[in-house]
N, C-alpha and C positions, 0 to 999 in steps of 0.2 A: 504494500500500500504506500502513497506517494504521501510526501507532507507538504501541506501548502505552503505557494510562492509568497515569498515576503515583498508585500508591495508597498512598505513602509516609506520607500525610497523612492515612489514615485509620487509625485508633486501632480494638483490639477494643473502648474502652469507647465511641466514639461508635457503631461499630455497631451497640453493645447499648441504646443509650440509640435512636436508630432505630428498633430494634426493637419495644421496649416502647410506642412509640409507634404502631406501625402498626394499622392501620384494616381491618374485614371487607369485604370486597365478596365478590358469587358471579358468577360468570364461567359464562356461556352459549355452547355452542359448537353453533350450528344444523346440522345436515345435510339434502341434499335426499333426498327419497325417489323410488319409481319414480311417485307421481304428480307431481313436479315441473314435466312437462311435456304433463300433461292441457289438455286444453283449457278452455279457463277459470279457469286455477292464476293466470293475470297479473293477474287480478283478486281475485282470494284474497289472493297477495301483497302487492299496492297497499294494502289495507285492512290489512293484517300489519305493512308499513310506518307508514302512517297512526296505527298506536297504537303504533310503537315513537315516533315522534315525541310523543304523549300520554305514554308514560312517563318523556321526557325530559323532558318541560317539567315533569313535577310531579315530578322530581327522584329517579323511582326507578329510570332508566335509565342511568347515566354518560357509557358510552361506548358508539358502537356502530360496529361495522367490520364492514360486508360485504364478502364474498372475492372477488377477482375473476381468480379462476384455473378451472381446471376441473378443479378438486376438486369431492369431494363435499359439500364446506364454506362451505356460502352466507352465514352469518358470523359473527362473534364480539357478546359482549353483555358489559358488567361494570355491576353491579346492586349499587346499594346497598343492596338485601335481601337478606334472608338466605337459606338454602338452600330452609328450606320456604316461605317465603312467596315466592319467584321459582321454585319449581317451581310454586304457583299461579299466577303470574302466564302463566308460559309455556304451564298447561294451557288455559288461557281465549285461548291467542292464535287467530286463525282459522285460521292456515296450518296451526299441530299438529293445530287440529280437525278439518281437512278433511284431513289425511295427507300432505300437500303436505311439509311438514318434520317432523325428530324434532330433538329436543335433550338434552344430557348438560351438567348443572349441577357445579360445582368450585368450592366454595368455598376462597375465598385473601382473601389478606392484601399492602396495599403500605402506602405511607406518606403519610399528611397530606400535597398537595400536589402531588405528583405529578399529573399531566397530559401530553396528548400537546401537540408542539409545533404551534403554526399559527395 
């Protein structure tokens, strides 16, 4: 069992200075549809994959976490674009075009810095 974080040491004013500091991304949450598992979708996919790698390398993809439960949640995305230019992005991907996936864009806010650990 874990003991709780001592947040003694944080002030309402650094968290407001935080605050004012933080950074837009929009947050991509994919879900599978009934054609997920048509025949020929793994090759849909593969190519779905292959430009989420192209968005990362030119810097307009962050993060990306595929789900690996059996949800209906194949994964997550945080996007250094904004709302409507990463719903562009996402209507040009192949998988949405071929019905394979839908997704629901949420734009948010973290801070300068932040990263996952690894």
């Amino acid at each position: 069992m874990s003991t709780p974080t001592d947040v003694s040491g944080i002030s309402d004013d650094y968290m407001h200075s935080l605050m004012q500091q933080s950074v837009p991304f929009t947050i991509v949450v994919l879900t599978k549809t009934e054609r997920y598992a048509n025949e020929g979708s793994d090759l849909v996919i593969w190519e779905h994959g292959r430009r989420n790698f192209a968005l990362r390398a030119d810097g307009r993809l962050a993060i990306v976490c595929p789900v690996r439960d059996d949800s209906a949640v194949s994964g997550i995305g945080i996007f250094t674009t904004d709302a409507a230019e990463t719903a562009a992005i996402m209507d040009g991907d192949p998988a949405v075009r071929a019905g394979i996936f839908h997704y629901a864009i949420h734009p948010t806010r973290t801070f300068a810095g932040d990263s996952l650990p690894g």
